[in-house]
C-alpha positions in Angstrom: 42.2 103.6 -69.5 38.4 104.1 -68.5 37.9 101.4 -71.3 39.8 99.2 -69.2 38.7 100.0 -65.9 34.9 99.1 -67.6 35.8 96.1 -69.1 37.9 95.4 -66.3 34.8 96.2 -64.1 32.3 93.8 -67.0 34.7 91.2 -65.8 34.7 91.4 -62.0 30.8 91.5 -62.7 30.6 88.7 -64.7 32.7 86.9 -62.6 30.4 87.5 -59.8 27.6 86.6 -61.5 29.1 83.3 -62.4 29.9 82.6 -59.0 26.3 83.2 -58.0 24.8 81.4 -60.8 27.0 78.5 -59.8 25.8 78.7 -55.8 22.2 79.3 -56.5 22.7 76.1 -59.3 24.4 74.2 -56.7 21.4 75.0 -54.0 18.9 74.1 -56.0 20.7 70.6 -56.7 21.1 69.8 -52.9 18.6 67.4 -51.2 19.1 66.5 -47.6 17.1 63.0 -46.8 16.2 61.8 -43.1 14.7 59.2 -41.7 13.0 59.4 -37.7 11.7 56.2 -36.5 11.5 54.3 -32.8 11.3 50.6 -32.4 10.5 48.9 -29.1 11.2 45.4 -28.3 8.8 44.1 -26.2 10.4 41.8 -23.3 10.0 38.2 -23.5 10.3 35.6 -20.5 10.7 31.3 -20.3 9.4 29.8 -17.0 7.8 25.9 -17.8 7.2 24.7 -14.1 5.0 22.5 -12.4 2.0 24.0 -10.6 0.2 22.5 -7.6 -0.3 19.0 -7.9 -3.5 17.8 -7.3 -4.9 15.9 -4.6 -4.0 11.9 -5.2 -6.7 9.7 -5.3 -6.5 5.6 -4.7 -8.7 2.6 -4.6 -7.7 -0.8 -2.7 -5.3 0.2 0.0 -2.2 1.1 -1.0 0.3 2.8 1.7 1.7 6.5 0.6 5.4 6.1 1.7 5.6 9.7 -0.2 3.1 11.9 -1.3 3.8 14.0 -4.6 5.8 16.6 -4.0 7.5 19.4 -6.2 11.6 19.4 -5.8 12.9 22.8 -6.9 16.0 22.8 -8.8 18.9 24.9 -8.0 19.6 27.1 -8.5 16.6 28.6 -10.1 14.5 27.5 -7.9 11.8 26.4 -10.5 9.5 23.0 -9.6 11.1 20.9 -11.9 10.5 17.8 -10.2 8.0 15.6 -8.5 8.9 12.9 -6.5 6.3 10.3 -4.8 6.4 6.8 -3.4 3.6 4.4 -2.9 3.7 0.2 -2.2 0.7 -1.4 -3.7 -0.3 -3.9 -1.3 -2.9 -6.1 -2.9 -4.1 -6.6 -7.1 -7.0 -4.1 -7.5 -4.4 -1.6 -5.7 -4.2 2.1 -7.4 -3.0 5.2 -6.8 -3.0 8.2 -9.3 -2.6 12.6 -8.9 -2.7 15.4 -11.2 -0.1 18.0 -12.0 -0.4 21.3 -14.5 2.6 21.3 -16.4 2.8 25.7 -16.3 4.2 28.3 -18.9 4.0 31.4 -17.6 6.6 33.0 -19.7 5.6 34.3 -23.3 7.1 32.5 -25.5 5.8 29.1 -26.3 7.1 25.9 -25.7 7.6 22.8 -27.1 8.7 19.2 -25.8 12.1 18.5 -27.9 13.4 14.7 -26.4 12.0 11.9 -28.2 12.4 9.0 -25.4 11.3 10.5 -21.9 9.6 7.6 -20.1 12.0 5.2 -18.1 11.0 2.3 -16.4 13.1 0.1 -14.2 12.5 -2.7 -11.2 14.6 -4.6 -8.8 13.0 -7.4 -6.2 14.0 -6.9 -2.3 17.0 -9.1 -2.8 17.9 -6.1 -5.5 17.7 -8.2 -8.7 17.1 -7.0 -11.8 13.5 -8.1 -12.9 13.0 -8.4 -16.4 11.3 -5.5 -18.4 8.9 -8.3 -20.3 7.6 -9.0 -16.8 6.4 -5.3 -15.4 3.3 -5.4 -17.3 2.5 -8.9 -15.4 1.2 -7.1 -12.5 2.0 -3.7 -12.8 0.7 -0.7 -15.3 1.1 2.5 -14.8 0.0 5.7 -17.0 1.9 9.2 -17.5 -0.9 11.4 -20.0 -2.1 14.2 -20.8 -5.4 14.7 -19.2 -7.1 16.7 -22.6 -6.0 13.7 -24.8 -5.0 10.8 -22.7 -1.7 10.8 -24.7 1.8 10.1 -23.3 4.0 13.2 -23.5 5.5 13.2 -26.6 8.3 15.3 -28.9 7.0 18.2 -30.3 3.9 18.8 -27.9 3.3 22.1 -27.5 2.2 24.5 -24.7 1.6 28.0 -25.7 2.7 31.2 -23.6 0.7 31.7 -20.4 -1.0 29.0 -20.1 -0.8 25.3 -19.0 -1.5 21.7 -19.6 -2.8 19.2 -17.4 -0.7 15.3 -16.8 -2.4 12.2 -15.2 -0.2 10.0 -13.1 -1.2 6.4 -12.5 -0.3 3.3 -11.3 -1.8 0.1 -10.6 -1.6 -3.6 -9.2 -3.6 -5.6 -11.3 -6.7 -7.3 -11.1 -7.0 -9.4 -13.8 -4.0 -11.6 -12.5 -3.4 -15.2 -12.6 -1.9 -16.4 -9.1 1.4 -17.8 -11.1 2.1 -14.0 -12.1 2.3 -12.9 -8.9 5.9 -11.8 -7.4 7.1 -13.8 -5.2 9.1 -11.1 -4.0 8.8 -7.3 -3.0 9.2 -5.4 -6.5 10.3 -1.5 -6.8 9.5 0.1 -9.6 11.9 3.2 -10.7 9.7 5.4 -12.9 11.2 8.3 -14.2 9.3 10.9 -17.0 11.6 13.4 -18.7 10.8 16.3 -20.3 12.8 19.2 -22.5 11.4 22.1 -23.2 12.3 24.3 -25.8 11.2 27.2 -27.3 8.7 26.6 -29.9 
């Protein structure tokens, strides 16, 4: 019987041991892996507005029905808009302003139409007058003032800052007296641009 209660004891031992050699295997072959790490996303704005047009300038005598003016746009209330009206009296007539096109968000921007200038005229007696005409006695000029380039797709304005556009137009001089109107002309001018991000 004591045989048995030692071997009997061996075993509960053993089995003990085992069990131990089994946790302390099983320990050694457990890894625990972490990653800690923040990220912060810095904010990012989009505001392309006009700024303060400049002061216009003329030659000649021409009569400002309409200064340049910024129209908001609802309902952001962004300058999106500039409206003016002038009558050019006399050839040798001119009348031009300024106007910073403004990013002041941070992201830059980018022009994405490809046809943005529109020109269109009617006589007082609201006829049509043929496009092929306009340059006859009239020329007008919508640039940038760092290149003297019309607005085009794909120019560029980078976050916080501005560029500069030139707005002219012109009766003009060198005029022979059988291209003169015989009637009042208005002249629709309208300058679209998209912006996008860049």
């Amino acid at each position: 019987m004591k045989n048995n209660k030692k071997r009997s004891n061996k075993g509960i031992l053993l089995a003990l041991l085992l069990v131990l050699g089994i946790s302390v295997g099983y320990a050694v072959l457990t890894t625990t892996l972490k990653i800690n790490g923040s990220t912060t996303v810095k904010s990012a704005s989009w505001n392309i507005h006009f700024g303060t047009i400049g002061t216009p300038s003329s030659t000649g005598n021409p009569t400002v029905v309409q200064a340049p003016q910024l129209v908001q746009a609802p309902p952001t209330g962004i300058d999106e808009e500039i409206e003016f009206s002038v009558t050019l009296n006399k050839p040798g007539d001119t009348y031009s302003f300024s106007v910073p096109v403004e990013n002041d968000g941070t992201l830059a921007a980018k022009i994405s139409n490809s046809t943005i200038f529109t020109i269109s005229a009617e006589d007082s007696d609201s006829v049509t007058v043929p496009s092929s005409t306009y340059d006859d006695y009239f020329t007008y000029s919508v640039v940038w003032h760092d290149t003297n380039a019309t607005p085009a797709q794909d120019d560029q304005i980078a976050g916080s800052s501005s560029r500069t556009i030139d707005v002219t137009v012109a009766y003009r001089t060198d005029i022979d007296a059988a291209d003169l109107p015989d009637k009042d002309v208005t002249f629709t001018m309208d300058l679209l641009m998209t912006w996008v991000q860049a």
